[in-house]
C-alpha positions in Angstrom: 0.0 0.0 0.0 1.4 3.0 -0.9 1.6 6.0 1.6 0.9 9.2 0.7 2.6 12.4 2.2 1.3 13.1 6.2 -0.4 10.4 6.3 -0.3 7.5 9.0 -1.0 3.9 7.7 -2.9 1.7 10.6 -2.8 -2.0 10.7 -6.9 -3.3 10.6 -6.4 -4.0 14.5 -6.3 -0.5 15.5 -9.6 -0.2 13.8 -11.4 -2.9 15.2 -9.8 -2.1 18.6 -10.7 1.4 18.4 -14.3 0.2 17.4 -14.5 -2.2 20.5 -13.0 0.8 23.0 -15.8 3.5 21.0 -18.8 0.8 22.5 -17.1 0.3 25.5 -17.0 4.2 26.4 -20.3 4.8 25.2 -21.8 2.1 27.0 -20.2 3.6 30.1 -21.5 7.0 29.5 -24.8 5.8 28.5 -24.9 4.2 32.2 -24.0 7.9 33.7 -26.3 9.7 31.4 -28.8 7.4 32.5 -29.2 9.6 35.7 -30.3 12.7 34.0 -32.0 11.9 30.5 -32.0 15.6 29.4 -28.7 15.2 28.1 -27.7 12.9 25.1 -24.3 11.4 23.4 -23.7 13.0 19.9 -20.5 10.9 19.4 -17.2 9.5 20.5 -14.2 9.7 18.9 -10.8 8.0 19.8 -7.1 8.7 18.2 -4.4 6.2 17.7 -2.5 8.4 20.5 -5.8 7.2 22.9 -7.3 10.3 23.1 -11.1 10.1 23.4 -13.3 13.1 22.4 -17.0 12.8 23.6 -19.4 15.2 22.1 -22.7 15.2 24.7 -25.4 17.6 24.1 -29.0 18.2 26.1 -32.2 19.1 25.0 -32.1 22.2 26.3 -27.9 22.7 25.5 -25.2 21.7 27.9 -23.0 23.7 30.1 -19.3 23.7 30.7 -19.9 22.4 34.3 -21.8 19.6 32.9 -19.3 18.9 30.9 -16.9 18.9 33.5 -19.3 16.9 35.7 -19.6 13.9 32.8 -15.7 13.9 32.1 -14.9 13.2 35.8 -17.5 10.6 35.9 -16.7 9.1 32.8 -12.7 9.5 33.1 -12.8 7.4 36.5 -15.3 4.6 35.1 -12.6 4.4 32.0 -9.8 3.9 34.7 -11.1 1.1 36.8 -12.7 -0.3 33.3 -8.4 -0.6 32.7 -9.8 -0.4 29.0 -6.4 1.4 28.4 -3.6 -0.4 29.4 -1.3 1.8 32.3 -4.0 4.3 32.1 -2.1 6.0 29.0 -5.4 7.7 27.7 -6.9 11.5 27.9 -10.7 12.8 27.9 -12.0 15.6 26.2 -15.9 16.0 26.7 -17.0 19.1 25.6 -20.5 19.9 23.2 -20.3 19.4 19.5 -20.5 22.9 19.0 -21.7 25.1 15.8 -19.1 23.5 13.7 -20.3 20.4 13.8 -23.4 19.5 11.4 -26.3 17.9 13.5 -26.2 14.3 13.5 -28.9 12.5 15.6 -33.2 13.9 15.6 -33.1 14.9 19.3 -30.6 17.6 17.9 -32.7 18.3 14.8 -36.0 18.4 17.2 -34.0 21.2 19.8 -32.8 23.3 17.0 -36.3 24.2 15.6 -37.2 27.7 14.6 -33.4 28.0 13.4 -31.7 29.1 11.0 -29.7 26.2 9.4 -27.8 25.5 6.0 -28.5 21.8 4.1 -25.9 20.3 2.3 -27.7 18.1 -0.2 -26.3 14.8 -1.8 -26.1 16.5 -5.4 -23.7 19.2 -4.0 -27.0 22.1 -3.9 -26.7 23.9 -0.7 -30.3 25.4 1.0 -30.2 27.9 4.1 -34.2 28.6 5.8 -35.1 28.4 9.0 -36.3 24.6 10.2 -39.9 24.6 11.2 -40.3 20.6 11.2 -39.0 17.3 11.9 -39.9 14.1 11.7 -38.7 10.3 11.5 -37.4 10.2 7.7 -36.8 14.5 7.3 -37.2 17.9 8.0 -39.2 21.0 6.7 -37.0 24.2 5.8 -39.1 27.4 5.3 -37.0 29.0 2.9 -37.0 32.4 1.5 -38.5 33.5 -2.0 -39.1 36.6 -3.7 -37.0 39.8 -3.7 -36.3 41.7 -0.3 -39.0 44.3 1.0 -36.5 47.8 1.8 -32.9 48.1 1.4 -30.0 47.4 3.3 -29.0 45.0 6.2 -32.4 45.0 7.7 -34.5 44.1 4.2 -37.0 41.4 4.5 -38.0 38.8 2.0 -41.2 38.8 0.9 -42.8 35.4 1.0 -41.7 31.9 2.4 -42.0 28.7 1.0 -42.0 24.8 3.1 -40.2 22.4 1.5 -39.4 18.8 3.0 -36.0 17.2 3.2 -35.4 13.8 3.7 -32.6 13.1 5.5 -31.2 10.5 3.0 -31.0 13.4 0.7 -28.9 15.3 3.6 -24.9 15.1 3.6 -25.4 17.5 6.3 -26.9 20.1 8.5 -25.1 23.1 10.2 -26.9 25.8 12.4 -26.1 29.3 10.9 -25.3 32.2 13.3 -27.7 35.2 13.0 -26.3 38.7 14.1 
């Protein structure tokens, strides 16, 4: 196999390890979230160099404290778990943050009545504020029609509703709105 440039070949082991460790840790933070159901795992990630990143998020957001909270819980249940041998591992739980395109419903269900940019599997891109979801997609009410005044406050005129499903979606990102 050739390598290219900056890049790190891994033998197939690492992989399935790393799978194995991913469902071990999330089946140990499942167990702590378990006490407060508010709050949700969005995914968890491990390097080659062992260091996990957990991305939790709540239904009604998360705080840094929280955050703090799960990674002591979930950093003590990984050391007596010995899943990493000598305890040579590092947490990171933190949210997902506005970078990161929503990836399960509960996220897509919190986040309506925002503004949000599709990615769509033939490369078109649609921003509107999300008014629906449901099991297979979402509804974007998207602008039509030229803006009402000038300037940074101009208005469009109409709106239109137009599903999505989410096997059509590569991805989802919230937009920022000054």
């Amino acid at each position: 196999m050739k390598q290219q440039k900056g890049t790190k070949s891994f033998p197939s082991l690492f992989l399935m390890n790393n799978e194995s460790a991913i469902a071990a840790v999330e089946t140990m933070l499942e167990a702590i979230l378990a006490t407060d159901p508010t709050y949700f795992l969005v995914e968890a990630r491990i390097k080659p160099t062992n260091n996990v990143k957990v991305f939790l998020d709540g239904d009604q957001g998360i705080t840094i404290e929280k955050c703090v909270q799960f990674n002591r819980m979930l950093y003590k249940k990984i050391e007596e778990s010995q899943l990493f041998p000598n305890g040579d591992f590092s947490l990171e739980v933190s949210s997902p943050g506005l970078d990161e395109p929503l990836k399960m419903l509960r996220q897509f269900r919190k986040n309506i009545g925002r503004q949000v940019e599709l990615l769509l599997d033939d490369g078109r891109k649609k921003e509107g504020r999300l008014v629906e979801v449901t099991e297979d997609g979402i509804i974007l009410e998207e602008p039509i029609g030229k803006p009402r005044g000038k300037g940074f406050g101009a208005k469009p005129t109409a709106f239109a509703s137009q599903p999505f499903l989410f096997n059509h979606i590569k991805s989802t990102k919230i937009q920022v709105v000054f």
